[in-house]
mmCIF file of the C-alpha atoms, coordinates in Angstrom:
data_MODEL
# 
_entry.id   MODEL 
# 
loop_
_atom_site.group_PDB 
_atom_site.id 
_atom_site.type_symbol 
_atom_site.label_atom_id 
_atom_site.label_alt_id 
_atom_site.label_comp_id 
_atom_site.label_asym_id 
_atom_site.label_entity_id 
_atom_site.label_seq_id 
_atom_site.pdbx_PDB_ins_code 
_atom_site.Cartn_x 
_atom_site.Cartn_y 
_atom_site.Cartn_z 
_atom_site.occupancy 
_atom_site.B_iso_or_equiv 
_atom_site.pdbx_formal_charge 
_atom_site.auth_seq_id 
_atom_site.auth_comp_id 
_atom_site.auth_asym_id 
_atom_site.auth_atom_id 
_atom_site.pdbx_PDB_model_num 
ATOM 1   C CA . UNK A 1 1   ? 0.000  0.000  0.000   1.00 0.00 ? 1   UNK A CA 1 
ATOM 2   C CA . UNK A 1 2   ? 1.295  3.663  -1.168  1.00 0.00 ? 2   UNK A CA 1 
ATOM 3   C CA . UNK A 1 3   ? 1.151  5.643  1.628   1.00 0.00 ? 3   UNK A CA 1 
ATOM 4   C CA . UNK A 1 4   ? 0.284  9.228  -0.079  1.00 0.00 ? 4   UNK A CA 1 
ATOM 5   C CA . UNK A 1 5   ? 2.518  12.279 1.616   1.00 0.00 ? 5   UNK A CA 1 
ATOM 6   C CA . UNK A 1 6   ? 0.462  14.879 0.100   1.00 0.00 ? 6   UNK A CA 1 
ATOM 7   C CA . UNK A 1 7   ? -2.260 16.682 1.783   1.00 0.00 ? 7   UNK A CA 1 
ATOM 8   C CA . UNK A 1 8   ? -5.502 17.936 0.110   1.00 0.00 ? 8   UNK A CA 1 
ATOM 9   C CA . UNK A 1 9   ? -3.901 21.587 0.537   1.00 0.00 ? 9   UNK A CA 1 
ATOM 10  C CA . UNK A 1 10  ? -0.541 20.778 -1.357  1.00 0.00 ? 10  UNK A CA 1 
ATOM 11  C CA . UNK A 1 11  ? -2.716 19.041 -3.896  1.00 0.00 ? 11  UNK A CA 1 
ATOM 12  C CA . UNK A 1 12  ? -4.934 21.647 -4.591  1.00 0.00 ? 12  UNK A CA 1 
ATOM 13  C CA . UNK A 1 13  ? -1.843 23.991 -4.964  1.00 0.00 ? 13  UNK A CA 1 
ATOM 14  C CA . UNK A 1 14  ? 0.318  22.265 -7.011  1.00 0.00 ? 14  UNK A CA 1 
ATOM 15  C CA . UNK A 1 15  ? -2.705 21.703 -9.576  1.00 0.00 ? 15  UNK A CA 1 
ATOM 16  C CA . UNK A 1 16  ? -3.364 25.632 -9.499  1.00 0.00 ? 16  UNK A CA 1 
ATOM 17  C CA . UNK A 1 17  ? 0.505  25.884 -10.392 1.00 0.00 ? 17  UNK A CA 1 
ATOM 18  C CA . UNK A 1 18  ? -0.183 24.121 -13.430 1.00 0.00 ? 18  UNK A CA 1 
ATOM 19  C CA . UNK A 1 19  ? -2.952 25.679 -14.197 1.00 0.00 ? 19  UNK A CA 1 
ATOM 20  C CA . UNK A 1 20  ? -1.106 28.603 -13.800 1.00 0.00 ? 20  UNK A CA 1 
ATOM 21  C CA . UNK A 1 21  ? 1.539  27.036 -16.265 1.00 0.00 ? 21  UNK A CA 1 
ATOM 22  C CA . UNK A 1 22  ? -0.909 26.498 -18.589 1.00 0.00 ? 22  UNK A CA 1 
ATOM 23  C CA . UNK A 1 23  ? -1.872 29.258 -18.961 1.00 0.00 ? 23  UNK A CA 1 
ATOM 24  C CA . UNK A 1 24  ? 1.104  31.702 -19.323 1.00 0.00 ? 24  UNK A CA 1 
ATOM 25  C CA . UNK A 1 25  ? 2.288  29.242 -21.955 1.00 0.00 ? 25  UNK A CA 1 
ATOM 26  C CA . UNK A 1 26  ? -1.235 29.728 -23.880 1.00 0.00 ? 26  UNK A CA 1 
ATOM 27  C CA . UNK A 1 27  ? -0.852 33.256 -23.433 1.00 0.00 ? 27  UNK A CA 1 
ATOM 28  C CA . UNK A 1 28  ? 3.136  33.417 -24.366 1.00 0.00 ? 28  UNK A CA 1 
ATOM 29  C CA . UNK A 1 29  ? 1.914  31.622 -27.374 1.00 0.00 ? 29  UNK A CA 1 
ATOM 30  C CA . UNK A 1 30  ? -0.597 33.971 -28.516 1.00 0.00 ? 30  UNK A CA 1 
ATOM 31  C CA . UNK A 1 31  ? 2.015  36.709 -28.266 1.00 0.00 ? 31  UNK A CA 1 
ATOM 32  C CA . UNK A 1 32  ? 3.900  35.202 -30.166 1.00 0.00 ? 32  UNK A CA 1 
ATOM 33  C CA . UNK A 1 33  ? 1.081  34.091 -32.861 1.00 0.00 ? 33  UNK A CA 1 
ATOM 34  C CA . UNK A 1 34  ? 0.904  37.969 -32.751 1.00 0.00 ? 34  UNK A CA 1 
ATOM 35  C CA . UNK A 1 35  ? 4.658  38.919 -33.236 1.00 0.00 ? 35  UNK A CA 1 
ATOM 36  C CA . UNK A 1 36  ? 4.824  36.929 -35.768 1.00 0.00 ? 36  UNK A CA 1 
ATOM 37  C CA . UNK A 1 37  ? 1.086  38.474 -37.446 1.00 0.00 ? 37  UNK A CA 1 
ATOM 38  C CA . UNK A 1 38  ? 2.668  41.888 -37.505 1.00 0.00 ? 38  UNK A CA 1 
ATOM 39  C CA . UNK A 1 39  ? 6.268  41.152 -38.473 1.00 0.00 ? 39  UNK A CA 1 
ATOM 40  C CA . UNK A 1 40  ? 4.997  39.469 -41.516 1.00 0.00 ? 40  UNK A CA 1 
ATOM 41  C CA . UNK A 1 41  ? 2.648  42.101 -42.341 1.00 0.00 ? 41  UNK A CA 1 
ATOM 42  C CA . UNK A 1 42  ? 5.196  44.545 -42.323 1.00 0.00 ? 42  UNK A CA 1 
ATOM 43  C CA . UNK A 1 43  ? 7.672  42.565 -44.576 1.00 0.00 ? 43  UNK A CA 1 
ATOM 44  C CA . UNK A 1 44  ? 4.707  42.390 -47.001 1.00 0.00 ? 44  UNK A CA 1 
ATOM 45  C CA . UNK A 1 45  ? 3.170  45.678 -46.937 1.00 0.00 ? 45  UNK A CA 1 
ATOM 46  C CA . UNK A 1 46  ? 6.672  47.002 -47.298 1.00 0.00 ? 46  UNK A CA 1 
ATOM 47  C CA . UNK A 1 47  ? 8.069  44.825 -49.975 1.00 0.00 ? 47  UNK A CA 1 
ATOM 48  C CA . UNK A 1 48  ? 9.426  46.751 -53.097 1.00 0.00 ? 48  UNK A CA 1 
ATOM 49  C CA . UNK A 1 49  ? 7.588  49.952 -51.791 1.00 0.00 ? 49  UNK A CA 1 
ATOM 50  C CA . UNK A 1 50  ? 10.008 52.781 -51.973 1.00 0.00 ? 50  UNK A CA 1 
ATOM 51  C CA . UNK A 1 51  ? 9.724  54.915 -49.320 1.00 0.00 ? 51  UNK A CA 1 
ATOM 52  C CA . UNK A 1 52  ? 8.170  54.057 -45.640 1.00 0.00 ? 52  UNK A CA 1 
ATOM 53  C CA . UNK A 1 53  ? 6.036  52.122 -44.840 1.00 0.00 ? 53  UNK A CA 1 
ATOM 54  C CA . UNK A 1 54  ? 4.462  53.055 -40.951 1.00 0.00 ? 54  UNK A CA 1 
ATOM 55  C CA . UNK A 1 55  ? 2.849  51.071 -38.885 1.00 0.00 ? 55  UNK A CA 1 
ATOM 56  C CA . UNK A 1 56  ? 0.173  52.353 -36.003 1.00 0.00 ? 56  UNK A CA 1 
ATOM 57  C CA . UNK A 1 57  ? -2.123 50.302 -33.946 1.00 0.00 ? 57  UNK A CA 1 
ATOM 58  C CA . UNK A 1 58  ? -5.209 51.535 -35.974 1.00 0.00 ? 58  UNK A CA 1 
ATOM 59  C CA . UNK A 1 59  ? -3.384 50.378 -39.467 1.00 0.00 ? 59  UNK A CA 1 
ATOM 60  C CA . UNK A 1 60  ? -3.037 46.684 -37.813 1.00 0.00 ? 60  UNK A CA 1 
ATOM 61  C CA . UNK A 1 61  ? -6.365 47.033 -36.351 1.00 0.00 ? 61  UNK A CA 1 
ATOM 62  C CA . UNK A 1 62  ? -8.176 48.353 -39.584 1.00 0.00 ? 62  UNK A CA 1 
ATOM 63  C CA . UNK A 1 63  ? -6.295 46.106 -42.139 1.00 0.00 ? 63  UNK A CA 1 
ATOM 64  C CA . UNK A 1 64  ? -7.271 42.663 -40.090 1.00 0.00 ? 64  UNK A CA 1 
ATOM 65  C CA . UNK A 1 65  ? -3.304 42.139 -38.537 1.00 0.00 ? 65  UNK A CA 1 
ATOM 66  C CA . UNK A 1 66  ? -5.016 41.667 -34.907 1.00 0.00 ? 66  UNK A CA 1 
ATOM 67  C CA . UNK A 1 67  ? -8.474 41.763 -33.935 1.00 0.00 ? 67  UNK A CA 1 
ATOM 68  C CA . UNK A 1 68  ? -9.972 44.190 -31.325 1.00 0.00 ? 68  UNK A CA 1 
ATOM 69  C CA . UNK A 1 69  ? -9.148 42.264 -28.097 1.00 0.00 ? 69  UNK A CA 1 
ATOM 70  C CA . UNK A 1 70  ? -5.095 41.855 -28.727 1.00 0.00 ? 70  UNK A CA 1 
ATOM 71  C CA . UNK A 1 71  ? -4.266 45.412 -29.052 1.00 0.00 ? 71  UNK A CA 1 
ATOM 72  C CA . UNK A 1 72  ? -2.747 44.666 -25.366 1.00 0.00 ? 72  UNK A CA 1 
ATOM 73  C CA . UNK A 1 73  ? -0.226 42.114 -27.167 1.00 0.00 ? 73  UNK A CA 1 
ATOM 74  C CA . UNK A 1 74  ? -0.208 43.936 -30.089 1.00 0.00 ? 74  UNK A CA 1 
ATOM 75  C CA . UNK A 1 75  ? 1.608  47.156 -27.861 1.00 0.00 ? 75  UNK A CA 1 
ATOM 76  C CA . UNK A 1 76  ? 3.920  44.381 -26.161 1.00 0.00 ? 76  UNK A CA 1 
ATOM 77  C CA . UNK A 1 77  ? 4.571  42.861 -29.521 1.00 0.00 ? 77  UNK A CA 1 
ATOM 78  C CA . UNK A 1 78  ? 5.576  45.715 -31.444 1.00 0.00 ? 78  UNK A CA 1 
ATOM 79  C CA . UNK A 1 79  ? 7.965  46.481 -28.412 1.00 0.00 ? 79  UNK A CA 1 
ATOM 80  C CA . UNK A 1 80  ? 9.358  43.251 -28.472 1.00 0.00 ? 80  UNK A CA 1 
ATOM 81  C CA . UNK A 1 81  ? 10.252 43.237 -32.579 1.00 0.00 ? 81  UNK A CA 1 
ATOM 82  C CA . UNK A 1 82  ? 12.020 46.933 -31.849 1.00 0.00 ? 82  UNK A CA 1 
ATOM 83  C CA . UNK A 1 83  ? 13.665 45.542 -28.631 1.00 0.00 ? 83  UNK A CA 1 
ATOM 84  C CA . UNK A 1 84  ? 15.393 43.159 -31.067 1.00 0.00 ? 84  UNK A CA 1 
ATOM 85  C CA . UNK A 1 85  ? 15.913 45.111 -33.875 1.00 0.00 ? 85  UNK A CA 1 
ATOM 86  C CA . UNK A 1 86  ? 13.384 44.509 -36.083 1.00 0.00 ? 86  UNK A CA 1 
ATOM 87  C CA . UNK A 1 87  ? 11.567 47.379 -36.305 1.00 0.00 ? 87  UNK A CA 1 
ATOM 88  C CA . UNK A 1 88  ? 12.754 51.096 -35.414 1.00 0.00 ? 88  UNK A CA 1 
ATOM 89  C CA . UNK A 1 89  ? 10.736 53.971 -33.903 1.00 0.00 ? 89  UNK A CA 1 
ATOM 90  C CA . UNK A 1 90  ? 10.544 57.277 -35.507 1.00 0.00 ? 90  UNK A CA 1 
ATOM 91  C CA . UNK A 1 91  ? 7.967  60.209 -35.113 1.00 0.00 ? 91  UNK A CA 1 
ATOM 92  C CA . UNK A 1 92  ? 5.421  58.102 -33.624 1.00 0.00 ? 92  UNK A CA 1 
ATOM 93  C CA . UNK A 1 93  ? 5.011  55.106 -35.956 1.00 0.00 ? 93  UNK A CA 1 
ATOM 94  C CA . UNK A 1 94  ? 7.146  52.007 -36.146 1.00 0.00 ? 94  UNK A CA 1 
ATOM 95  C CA . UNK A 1 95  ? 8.759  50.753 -39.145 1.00 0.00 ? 95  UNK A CA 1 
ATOM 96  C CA . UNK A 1 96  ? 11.076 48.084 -40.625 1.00 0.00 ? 96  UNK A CA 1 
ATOM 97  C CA . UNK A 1 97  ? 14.742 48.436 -39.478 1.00 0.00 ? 97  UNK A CA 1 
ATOM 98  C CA . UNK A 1 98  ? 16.319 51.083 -42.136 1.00 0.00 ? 98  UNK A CA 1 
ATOM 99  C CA . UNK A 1 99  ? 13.367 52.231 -43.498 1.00 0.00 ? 99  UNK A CA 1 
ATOM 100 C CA . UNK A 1 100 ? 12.270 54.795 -41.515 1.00 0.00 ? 100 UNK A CA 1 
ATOM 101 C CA . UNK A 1 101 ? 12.336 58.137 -42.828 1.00 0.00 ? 101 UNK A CA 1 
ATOM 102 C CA . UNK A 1 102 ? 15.885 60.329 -42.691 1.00 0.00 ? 102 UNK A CA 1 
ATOM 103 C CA . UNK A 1 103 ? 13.997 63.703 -42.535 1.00 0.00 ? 103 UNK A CA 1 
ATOM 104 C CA . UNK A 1 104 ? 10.536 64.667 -40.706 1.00 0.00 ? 104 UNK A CA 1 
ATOM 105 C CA . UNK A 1 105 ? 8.830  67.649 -41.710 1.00 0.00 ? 105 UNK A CA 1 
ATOM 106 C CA . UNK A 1 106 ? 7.275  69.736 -39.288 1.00 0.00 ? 106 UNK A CA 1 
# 
């Protein structure tokens, strides 16, 4: 006979831990599902375009890239593809690294 060293209370905690496991893995995956939405977009809608392409929250928004309720992950995702060099910042819009524009008229 297995003599069980667990108590309810430990039981009932370590299954909320990987619950809790669960889901920041479901939601680090959706980031990501995200990332990769807007990175690819941008690739595209930039392609042989001369020029700049920008990119703002309402272009992703209106043009399908993410849908109403990830404009959270959206933010943290377009921070995350600058972060690592993907994108650069420039008079309030992002763009692809080196195409942002040189000058910025006033």
């Amino acid at each position: 006979m297995r003599v069980d060293k667990m108590g309810f209370l430990e039981k009932v905690e370590c299954i909320a831990s990987a619950f809790q496991q669960m889901k920041s893995y479901q939601e680090d995956k959706k980031r990501a599902t995200v990332t990769n939405r807007i990175l690819r977009y941008a690739e595209e809608a930039q392609g042989k375009t001369p020029g700049a392409v920008p990119l703002t929250m309402r272009d992703l928004a209106e043009f399908g890239i993410i849908n109403p309720k990830e404009t959270d992950m959206a933010a943290v995702a377009l921070g995350e593809l600058f972060e690592k060099g993907f994108l650069e910042y420039s008079d309030g819009y992002y763009y692809l690294k080196g195409r942002a524009p040189r000058f910025v008229c006033s």
